[in-house]
N, C-alpha and C positions, 0 to 999 in steps of 0.2 A: 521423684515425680517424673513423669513422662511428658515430654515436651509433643506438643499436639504440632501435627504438619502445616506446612505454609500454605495456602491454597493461594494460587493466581486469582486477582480481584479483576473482574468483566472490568476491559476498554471502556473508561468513559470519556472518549472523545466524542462527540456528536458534530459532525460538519453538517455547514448549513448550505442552502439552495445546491445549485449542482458539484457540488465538490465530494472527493469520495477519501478515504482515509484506506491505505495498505501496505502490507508487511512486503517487505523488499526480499525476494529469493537470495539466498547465499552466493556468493564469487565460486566461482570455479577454482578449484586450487589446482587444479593439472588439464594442461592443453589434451586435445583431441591426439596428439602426439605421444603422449607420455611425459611430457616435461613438466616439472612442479613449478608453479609459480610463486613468486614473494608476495608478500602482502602489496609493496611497494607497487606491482606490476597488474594488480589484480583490476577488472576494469567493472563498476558498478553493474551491476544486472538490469535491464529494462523490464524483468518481467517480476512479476508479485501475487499477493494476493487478496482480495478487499476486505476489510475488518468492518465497516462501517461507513453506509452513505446518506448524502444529503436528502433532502425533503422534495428536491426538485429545482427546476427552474422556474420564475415566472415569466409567463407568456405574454404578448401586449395585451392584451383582455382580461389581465389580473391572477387568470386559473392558472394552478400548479402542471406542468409536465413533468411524468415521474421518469428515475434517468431509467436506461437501457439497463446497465449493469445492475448486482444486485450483490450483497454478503456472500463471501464464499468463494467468488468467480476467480480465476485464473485470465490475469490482464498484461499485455504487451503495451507499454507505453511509452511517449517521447524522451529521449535519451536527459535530457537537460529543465526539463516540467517539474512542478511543483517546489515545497516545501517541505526540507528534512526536519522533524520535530521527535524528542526525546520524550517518553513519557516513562516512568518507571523502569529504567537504564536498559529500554524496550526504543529503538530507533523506528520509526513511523515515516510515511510520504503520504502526504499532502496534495492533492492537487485535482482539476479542472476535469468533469466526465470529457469533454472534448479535449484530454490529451493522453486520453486512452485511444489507441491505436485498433486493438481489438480484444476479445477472450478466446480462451482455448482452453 
């Protein structure tokens, strides 16, 4: 018999109000010099990209503001923000539309 392939099952993390869910860019393994780096020396990446955002913030008058960023984007954030979470041996960041820096 032929064994059918694995398919990747859709992220179902859903964050709520302003918070936005994204995949952490890879470390650099070799300086702008030529030099290899160890794992050990290797320094977390500030930039990612969003898998999945909140529904918004509420405003003092109840209504939803929807955030700025959106699925997809390319985001520079604060070095030390959010929450690292594991979901299907798939490493995730957690964290705060205001502690995105900006996209690009």
């Amino acid at each position: 018999m032929a064994k059918k392939a694995t398919e990747k099952k859709p992220l179902k993390l859903v964050p709520l109000g302003d918070r936005v869910v994204l995949k952490r860019d890879e470390a650099e393994a070799q300086t702008a010099g030529g030099i290899v780096l160890p794992d050990s020396a290797k320094d977390k990446p500030q930039r990612g990209r969003i898998i999945a955002i909140g529904n918004g913030y509420v405003k003092r008058d109840g209504s939803r503001a929807p955030l700025a960023v959106k699925e997809g984007d390319k985001v520079i954030f604060n070095s030390y923000s959010g929450e690292e979470i594991k979901v299907d041996d798939e490493n995730y960041l957690l964290l705060r539309e205001s502690d995105i820096l900006c996209t690009f």
